[in-house]
N, C-alpha and C positions, 0 to 999 in steps of 0.2 A: 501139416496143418489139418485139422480136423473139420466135419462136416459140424459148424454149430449152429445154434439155432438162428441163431445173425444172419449168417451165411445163405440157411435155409430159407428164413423169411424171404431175404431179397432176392435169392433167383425167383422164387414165386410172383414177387411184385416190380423188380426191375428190369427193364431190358437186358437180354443177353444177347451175347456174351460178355462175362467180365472176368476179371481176376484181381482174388481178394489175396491181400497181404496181411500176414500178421508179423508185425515187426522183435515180437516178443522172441519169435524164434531167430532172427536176423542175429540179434544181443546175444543168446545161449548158445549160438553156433560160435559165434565169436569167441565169444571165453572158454568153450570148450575147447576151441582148435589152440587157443593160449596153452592152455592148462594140460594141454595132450604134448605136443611138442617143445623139449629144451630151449629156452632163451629166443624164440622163435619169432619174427618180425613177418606180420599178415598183408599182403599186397593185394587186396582185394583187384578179382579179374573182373572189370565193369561192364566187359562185354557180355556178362552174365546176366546181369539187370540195373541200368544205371537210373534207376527211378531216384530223382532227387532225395525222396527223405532216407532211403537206402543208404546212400552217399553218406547223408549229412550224420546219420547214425552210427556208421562206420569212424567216420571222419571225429565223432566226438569220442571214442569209444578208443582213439590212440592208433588204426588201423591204417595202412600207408594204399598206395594202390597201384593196380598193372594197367594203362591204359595200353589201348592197338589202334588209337590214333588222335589225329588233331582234334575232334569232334569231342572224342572222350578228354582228353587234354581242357579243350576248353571252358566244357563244365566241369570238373575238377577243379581250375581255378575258378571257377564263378563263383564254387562254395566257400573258398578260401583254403584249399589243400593246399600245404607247402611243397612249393616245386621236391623239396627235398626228399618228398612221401608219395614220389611219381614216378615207375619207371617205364618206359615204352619199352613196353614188351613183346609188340609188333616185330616180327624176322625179315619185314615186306616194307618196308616205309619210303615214303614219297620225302626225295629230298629237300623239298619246304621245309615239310613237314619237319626234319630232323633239326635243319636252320632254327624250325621256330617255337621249337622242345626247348633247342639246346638254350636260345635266347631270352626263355621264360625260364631260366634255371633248372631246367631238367638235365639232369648228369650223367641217368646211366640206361642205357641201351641193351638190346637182344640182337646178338649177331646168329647167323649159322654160312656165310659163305664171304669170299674176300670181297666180294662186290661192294655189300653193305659195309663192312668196314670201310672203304676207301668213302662212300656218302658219307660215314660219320664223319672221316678224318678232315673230308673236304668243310664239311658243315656244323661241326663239334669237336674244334681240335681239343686234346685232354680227358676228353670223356672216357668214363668208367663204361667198358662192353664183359657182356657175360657171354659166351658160347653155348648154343644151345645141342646137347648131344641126340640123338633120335635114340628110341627104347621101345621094346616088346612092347606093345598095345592089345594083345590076343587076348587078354584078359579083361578087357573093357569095352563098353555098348559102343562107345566112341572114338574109335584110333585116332589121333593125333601125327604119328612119325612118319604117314609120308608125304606129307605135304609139308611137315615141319622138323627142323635138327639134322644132324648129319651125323656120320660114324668118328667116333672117338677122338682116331690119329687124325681126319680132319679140323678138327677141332680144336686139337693142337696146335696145328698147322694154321689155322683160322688166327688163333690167339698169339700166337708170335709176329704173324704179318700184322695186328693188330699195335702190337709193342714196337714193331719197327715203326709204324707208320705216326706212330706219338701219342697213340690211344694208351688208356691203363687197362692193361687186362686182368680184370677184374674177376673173373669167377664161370662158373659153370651151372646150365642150368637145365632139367628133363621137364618131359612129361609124361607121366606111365600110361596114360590117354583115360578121356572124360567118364566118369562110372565106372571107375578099376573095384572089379571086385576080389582081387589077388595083393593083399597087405604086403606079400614079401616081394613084391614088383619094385616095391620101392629101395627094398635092400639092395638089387640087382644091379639099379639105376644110381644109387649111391656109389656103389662097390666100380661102376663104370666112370661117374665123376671122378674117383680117386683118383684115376689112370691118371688122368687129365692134372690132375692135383700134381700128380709125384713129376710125371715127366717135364712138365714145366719147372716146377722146382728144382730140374739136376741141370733148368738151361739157364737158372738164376730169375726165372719169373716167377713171382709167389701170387698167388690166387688168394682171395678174402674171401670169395661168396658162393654160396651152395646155395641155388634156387630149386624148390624142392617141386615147383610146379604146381596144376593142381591135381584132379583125378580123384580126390573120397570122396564115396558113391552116397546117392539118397536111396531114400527106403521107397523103391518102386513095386515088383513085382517077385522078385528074387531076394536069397538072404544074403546080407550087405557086412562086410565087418565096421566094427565101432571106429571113428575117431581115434579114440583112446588105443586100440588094437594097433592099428595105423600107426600113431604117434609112437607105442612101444617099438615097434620097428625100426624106426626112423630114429631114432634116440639110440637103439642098441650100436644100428648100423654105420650113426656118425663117430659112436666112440672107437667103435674097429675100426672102420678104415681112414678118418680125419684127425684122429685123437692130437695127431704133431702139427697140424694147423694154428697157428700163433693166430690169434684173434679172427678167428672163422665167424664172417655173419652167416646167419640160416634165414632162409627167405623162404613165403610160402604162396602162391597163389592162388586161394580158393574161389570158384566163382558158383558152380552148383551145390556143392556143399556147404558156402554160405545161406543161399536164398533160397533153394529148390524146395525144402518141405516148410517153406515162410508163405506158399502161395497155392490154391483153391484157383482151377477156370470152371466156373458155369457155363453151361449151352444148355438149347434145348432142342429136341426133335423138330425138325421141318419137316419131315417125310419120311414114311415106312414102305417099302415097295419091292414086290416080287419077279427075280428076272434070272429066267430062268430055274435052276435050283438053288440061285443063291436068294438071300433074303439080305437087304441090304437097309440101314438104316442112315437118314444124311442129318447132320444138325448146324448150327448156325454158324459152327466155330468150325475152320479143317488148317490144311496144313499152309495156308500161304497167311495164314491172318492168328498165328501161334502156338501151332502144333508140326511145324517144320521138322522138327526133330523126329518125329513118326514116318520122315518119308524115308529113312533107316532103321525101320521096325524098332525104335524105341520105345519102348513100354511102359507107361504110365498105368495105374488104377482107375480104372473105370467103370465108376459108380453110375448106376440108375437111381435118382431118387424116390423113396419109398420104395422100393421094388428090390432090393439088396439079398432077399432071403426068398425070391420066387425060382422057379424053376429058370433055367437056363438055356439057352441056345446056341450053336454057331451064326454069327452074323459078319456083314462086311461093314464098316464104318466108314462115311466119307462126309467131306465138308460141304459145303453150297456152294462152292465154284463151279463156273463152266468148264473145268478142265481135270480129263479125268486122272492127272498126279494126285488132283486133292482126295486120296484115298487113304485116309486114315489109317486101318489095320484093315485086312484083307479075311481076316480071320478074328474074332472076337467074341468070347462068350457073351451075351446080353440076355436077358429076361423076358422071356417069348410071349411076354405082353408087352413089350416095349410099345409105345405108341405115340402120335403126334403130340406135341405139347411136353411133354414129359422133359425132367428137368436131368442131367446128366453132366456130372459133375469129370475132371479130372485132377487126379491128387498130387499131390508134391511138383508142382507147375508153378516155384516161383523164378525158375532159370531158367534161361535160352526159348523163352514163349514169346512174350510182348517184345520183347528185341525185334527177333523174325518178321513180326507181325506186318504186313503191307497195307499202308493206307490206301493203295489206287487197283489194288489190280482189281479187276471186277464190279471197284466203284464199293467194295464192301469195307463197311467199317471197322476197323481191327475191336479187339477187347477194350471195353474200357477199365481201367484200372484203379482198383479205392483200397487207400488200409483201411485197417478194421473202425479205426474212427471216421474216414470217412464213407465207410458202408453204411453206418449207423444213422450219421445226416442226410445220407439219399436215401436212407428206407424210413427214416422220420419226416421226410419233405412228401415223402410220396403217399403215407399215410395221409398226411393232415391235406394232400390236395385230394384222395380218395374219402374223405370224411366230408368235403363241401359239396362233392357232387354226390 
């Protein structure tokens, strides 16, 4: 999303911090992740940004979804998603939780250890489970596989005690980890589902589903390959190694690459201040109220407004918290005028921000959040109350 002039007005005139949505890009991500991968079924990952009209836009647009828990579940169905176009995608779930999936017609599950299977079987007898295999993440700002997925033969191993236990073992699913900027990650991680494909197949279990996960990256600071690059990959890779898969679903779950360059945060300088050698600048927005992903040097665009083409500096970045984690980057070129008031923008902020965001810690208010239509009515209301006084 672009600095426009909408955008410009209102950090000028409205309270920051906020984060503007343009939904425009939501829809074009969409059909481009269609149109890049073969016969490819979108499960939007909502722990990305589950802003209702996000949802509802997806939701009209034929998109299915990955919830990680009852919470996202239940607004899901509040919008009217078909249980059918739900899968909990959760590896960690609370056995309510599974009871009251399975009870609202949710069908199909993310295992990666026998544990969970045995919740499901207790709590979802019949249910469709996919195994989640673990994959090289070295390539991306975000690893994924150690907290999540397990090694191959486990997997296996996962998915047949699944079949004993009266589950359908349904399929196989990675993640190449969040902002993968390495396209043939996904061949790899294909080429490892297969294992899992075949060996099952020679015990007389046949798999239906390749969950391709998510991981394609936004345009942050580094160069990113296309969708389209990505989806070549992932199409070559399914015809070699799946080509003898009778009715193979492909599943995909994008969560940053749906919304990430859909969203604009405004803040502005609170304080500029000299300590020691370093020069440190603090603004209204930090890492516990929507920039949590910077407390893993994740790298966003960081704009100074009007000031984009000034000389430069090394700075430290940090939020308004009392607590000094809220350290944004530690290192950060900024514009050695940078000063109080000044408006500063971060770019491609419309994933994993406002999620993070905490309403209580230090009593500070997270971002508030407007698409572009309603940025328009709170910078039209605030005019015409600035025109009476």
């Amino acid at each position: 999303m672009k600095i426009t002039p909408l955008v410009r007005q209102a950090a000028e005139i409205l309270d920051t911090p906020f984060l503007a949505l343009d939904l425009n890009y939501v829809e074009n991500n969409y059909k481009s992740l269609k149109n890049s991968i073969n016969n490819v079924d979108v499960y939007y990952a909502v722990k990305a940004n589950s802003h209702t009209k996000i949802l509802s836009l997806l939701k009209d647009l034929g998109s299915s979804f990955d919830a990680a828990s009852k919470g996202e579940i239940d607004k899901l169905l509040s919008l009217g998603v078909d249980p059918n176009n739900i899968s909990f995608g959760n590896t960690i779930k609370k056995e309510s939780d599974i009871k009251y999936a399975w009870e609202n017609g949710i069908t199909m599950f993310a295992v990666d250890s026998e544990m969970e299977v045995e919740k499901i079987a207790r709590n979802a007898p019949g249910a469709k489970v996919y195994g989640r295999i673990s994959t090289s993440s070295n390539d991306a700002d975000w690893p994924l596989s150690d907290k999540f997925g397990t090694d191959v033969d486990h997997v296996i191993s996962i998915l047949e005690y699944a079949h004993r236990k009266g589950l359908s073992a349904y399929g196989v699913s990675f993640h190449v980890g969040s902002q993968s900027y390495n396209k043939y990650k996904w061949k790899e991680a294909i080429l490892n589902a297969s294992e899992v494909f075949e060996k099952l197949a020679l015990k007389g279990i046949h798999l239906k589903l390749l969950n391709l996960g998510g991981g394609m990256p936004v345009q942050h600071v580094k160069p990113i390959p296309e969708v389209k690059e990505i989806g070549e990959v992932i199409n070559e890779s399914i015809k070699e190694y799946l080509y003898w898969v009778d009715g193979l679903k492909v599943i995909t779950e994008p969560g940053r690459s749906m919304v990430g360059n859909a969203g604009i945060m405004a803040s502005r300088v609170l304080l500029r201040s000299r300590k020691g050698t370093k020069t440190w600048v603090y603004l209204d927005v930090g890492v516990f109220h929507g920039l949590m992903e910077t407390i893993e040097n994740f790298r966003y665009e960081v704009v100074v407004d009007r000031k984009e083409n000034h000389e430069t500096m090394e700075m430290t970045l940090a939020g308004p918290s009392c607590d000094s984690v809220d350290t944004i980057y530690d290192e950060v070129e900024l514009p050695v005028d940078v000063g109080y008031n000044d408006v500063v923008y971060f770019m491609n902020t419309g994933a994993y921000t406002i999620e993070y965001a905490s309403p209580h810690f230090n009593g500070i208010t997270p971002p508030e959040v407007f698409t572009i239509e309603e940025l328009q009515e709170a910078v039209d209301k605030k005019l015409a109350i600035m025109a009476q006084q």
